[in-house]
C-alpha positions in Angstrom: 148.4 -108.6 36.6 146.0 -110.8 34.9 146.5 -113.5 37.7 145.8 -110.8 40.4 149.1 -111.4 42.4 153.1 -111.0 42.2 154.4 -113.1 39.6 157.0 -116.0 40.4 156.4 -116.3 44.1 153.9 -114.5 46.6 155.9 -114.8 49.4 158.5 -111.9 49.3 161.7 -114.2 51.3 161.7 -116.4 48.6 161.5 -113.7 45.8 163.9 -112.4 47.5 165.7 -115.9 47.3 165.2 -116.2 43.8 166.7 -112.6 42.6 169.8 -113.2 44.6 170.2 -116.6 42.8 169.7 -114.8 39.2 171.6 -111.8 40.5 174.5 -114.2 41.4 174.3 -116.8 37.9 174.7 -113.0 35.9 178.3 -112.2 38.0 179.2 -115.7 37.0 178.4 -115.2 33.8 175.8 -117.3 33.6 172.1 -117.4 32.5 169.2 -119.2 33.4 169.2 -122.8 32.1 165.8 -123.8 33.6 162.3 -122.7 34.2 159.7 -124.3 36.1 155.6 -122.8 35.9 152.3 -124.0 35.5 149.5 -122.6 35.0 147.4 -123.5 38.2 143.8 -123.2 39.0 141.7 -121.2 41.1 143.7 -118.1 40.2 144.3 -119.2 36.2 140.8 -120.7 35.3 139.1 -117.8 34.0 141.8 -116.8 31.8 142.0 -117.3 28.0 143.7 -120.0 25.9 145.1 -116.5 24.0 146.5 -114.8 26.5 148.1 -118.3 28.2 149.4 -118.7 24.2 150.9 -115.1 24.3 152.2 -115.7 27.7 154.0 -119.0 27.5 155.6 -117.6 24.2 156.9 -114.6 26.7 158.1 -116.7 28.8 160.0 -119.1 26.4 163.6 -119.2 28.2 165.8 -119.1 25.3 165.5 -115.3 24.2 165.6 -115.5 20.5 162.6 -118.1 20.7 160.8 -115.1 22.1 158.4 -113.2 19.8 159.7 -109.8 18.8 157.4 -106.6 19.6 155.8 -106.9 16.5 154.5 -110.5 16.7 153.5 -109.6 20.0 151.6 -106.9 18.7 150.1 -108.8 16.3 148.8 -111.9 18.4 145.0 -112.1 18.5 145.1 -111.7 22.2 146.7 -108.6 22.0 145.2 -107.1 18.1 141.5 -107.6 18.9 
């Protein structure tokens, strides 16, 4: 929402792409052991360094490095 368009890919094949590659890793058993994003410009320019801060810490792809509710709740981005 803040960058005004789908997140992860705008075309919808290879969104489609990607779920069925997650979708397949979790029958395995298996999780995501990589993540590729950037933050690239026009689309991201006007943006804050607070909500890229609380947004990177979302995305962090080891789960317990993400922030809990309450952290979240607490970032400046979000309490001001």
């Amino acid at each position: 929402m803040l960058g005004g368009f789908m997140p992860f890919a705008a075309d919808q094949r290879r969104f489609a792409s990607q779920v069925r590659v997650l979708r397949r890793a979790q029958e395995e058993g298996r999780s995501a052991t990589r993540a590729i994003f950037g933050w690239f410009p026009p689309r991201w320019c006007n943006l804050s360094v607070g909500a890229i801060s609380l947004i990177d810490s979302l995305l962090a792809l080891n789960p317990r490095e993400r922030p809990s509710v309450a952290t979240v709740l607490q970032h400046p981005w979000i309490s001001r």
